[in-house]
C-alpha positions in Angstrom: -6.6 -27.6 -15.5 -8.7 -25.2 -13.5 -11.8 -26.6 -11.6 -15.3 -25.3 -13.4 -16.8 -25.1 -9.5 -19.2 -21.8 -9.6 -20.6 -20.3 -6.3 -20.7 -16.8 -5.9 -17.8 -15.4 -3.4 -16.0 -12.8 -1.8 -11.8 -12.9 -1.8 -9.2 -11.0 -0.6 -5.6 -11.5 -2.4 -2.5 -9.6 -0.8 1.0 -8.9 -2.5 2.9 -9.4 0.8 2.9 -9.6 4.4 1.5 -5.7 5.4 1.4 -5.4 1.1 -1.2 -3.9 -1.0 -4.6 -5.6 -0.7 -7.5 -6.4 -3.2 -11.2 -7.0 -2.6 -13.3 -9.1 -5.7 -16.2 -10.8 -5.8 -16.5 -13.7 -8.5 -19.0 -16.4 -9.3 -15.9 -19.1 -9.7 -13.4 -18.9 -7.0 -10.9 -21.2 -7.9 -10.6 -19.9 -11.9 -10.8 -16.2 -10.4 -7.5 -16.7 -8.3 -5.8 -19.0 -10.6 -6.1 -16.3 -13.4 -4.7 -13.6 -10.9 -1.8 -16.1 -9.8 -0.7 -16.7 -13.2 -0.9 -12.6 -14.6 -3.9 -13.3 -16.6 -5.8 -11.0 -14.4 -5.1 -7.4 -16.4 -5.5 -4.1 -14.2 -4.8 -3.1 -10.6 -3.7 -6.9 -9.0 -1.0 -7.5 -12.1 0.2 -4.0 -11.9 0.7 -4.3 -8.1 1.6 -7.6 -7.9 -1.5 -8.9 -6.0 -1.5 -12.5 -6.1 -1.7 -14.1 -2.7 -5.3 -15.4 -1.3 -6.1 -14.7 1.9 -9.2 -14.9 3.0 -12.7 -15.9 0.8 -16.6 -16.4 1.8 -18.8 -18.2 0.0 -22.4 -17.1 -0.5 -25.8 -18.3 -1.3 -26.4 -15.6 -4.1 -24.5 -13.1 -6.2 -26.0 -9.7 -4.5 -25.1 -11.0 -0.5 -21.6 -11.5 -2.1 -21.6 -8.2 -4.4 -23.1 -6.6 -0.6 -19.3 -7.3 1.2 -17.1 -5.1 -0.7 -18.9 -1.7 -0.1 -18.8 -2.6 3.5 -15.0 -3.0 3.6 -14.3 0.4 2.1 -17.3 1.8 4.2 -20.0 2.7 1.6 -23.1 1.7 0.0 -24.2 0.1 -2.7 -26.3 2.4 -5.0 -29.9 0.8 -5.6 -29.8 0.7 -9.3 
């Protein structure tokens, strides 16, 4: 069974060692990863087998945590 714990967070998940890597954001960390361990995670992490956690940060809200991912690929947020 998959802890219910929600806190909003950043995560990056890795194929390999110098593999492919993927940035999300999620309000339940520990569902988020388990569902992209297991393949129930459709899209880019099951088609490129991304499935190792790495790093995550929690945060006190939703937009700080929503805030890391345009500064990893170098862009901004738009303000809508």
């Amino acid at each position: 069974m998959v802890a219910n714990i929600k806190s909003p967070s950043v995560y990056i998940l890795a194929s390999k060692p110098r593999g492919t890597l993927y940035v999300g954001v999620t309000s339940n960390l520990v569902k988020r990863v388990w569902k992209h361990r297991e393949g129930f995670a459709d899209g880019f992490t099951k088609r490129h087998g991304v499935r190792t956690l790495v790093w995550y940060e929690l945060h006190s809200t939703m937009a700080d945590a929503m805030r890391f991912p345009f500064v990893c690929h170098g862009s901004q947020p738009s303000a809508g």
